[in-house]
C-alpha angles and dihedrals in degrees: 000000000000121000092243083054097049088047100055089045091049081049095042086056100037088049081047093055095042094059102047089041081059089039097061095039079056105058094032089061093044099047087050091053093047087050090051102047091055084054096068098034086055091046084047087054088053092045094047077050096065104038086045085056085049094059088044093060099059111078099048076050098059100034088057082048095052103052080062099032114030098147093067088088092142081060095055100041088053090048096046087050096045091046087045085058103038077049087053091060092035091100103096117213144143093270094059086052093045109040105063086202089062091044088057098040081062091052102051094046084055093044085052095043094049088049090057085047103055093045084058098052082043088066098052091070089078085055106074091170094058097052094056078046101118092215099055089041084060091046094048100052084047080055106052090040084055101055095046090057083054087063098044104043092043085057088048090056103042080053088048085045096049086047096057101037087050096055095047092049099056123089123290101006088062082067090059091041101060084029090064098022099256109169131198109256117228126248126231106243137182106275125210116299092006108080088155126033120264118288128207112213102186087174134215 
C-alpha cells in the first residue's frame, strides 16, 4: 500500500472518529436538556397543584366564616375578587414558563390571593365559637398543610429551574440551546410586599 494511501485512510478514520465523537457530545447535550427541561415543567405542575387545592379550599372557608361572621362582607368580597384573578393564571402552557412577565403576573395573583387569605383567618380571632367550630378546625389544618407544600414545591422548582438554566448557559451547551430554542426558565421570587410566602397564624 502506498504511503498516500495509508495516510488518507489514517484522515478518513481520524475524520470518522471526530464526527461521531461530535455526534455523541451532541445528543448527549441535547437529550440532557430535553431531560431537564421536563423536570421543571413537572416541578411547575406540583407547584399549579397546590395553589389549585388552595383555591379549593376557599369556599368551604368562607362559607364555615360566614355562619359566624356574616357581617365581614368587605373580607369576602376581597377574597372572592383576589381568588377570581389567581383562577384566571391557573392554565398551565408553554407561554406562562417562557414569558417572565406571565410568570409574574401568577405570582402576584397568588401573593394577592394568600394576603386576602390570611385577613380572613385574622378575623376569626374575635370569634372564639368558630373557631371551636370542627369543621373550620379541619379546614384549617388542610389550610396550613397547604400552605407549607406551597413553600416547599415553589423551592423544588426554583432548584429544578437553576438546574436546568445553568446547563443551557454553559458552553457549549449555550450554542444547542439557541440553536433548539431552549429558554431559561424563571424563578419564583419574593414580590413586593411578600418576601416570604403567605402564613397562615390560626392562633391558640
Amino acid at each position: 500500500m502506498k504511503k498516500s494511501s495509508l495516510r488518507n485512510l489514517i484522515i478518513l478514520g481520524v475524520i470518522v472518529v471526530l464526527i461521531f465523537s461530535v455526534y455523541g457530545k451532541f445528543k448527549s447535550s441535547y437529550n440532557s436538556m430535553v431531560i431537564l427541561d421536563e423536570g421543571v415543567k413537572e416541578k411547575w405542575s406540583q407547584v399549579e397543584n397546590v395553589y389549585q387545592r388552595r383555591s379549593d379550599l376557599i369556599p368551604n372557608l368562607v362559607a364555615t366564616v360566614k355562619g359566624y361572621a356574616k357581617h365581614e362582607e368587605n373580607t369576602f368580597t376581597q377574597l372572592a375578587e383576589a381568588r377570581s384573578k389567581a383562577g384566571g393564571t391557573f392554565n398551565i402552557s408553554e407561554e406562562v414558563l417562557n414569558d417572565p412577565a406571565l410568570f409574574e403576573k401568577f405570582q402576584e395573583a397568588q401573593s394577592s390571593l394568600g394576603g386576602a387569605l390570611q385577613r380572613l383567618m385574622m378575623i376569626t380571632e374575635n370569634y372564639p365559637e368558630l373557631k371551636a367550630n370542627e369543621s373550620f378546625l379541619s379546614l384549617q389544618s388542610e389550610l396550613e398543610g397547604t400552605e407549607n407544600r406551597i413553600t416547599v414545591e415553589r423551592m423544588r422548582f426554583n432548584e429544578a429551574a437553576k438546574g436546568y438554566n445553568t446547563y443551557i448557559r454553559t458552553f457549549p451547551n449555550n450554542l444547542m440551546a439557541n440553536m433548539f430554542g431552549f429558554s431559561q426558565r424563571p424563578y419564583f421570587k419574593a414580590v413586593s410586599g411578600a418576601e416570604v410566602a403567605p402564613t397562615v397564624d390560626f392562633g391558640e
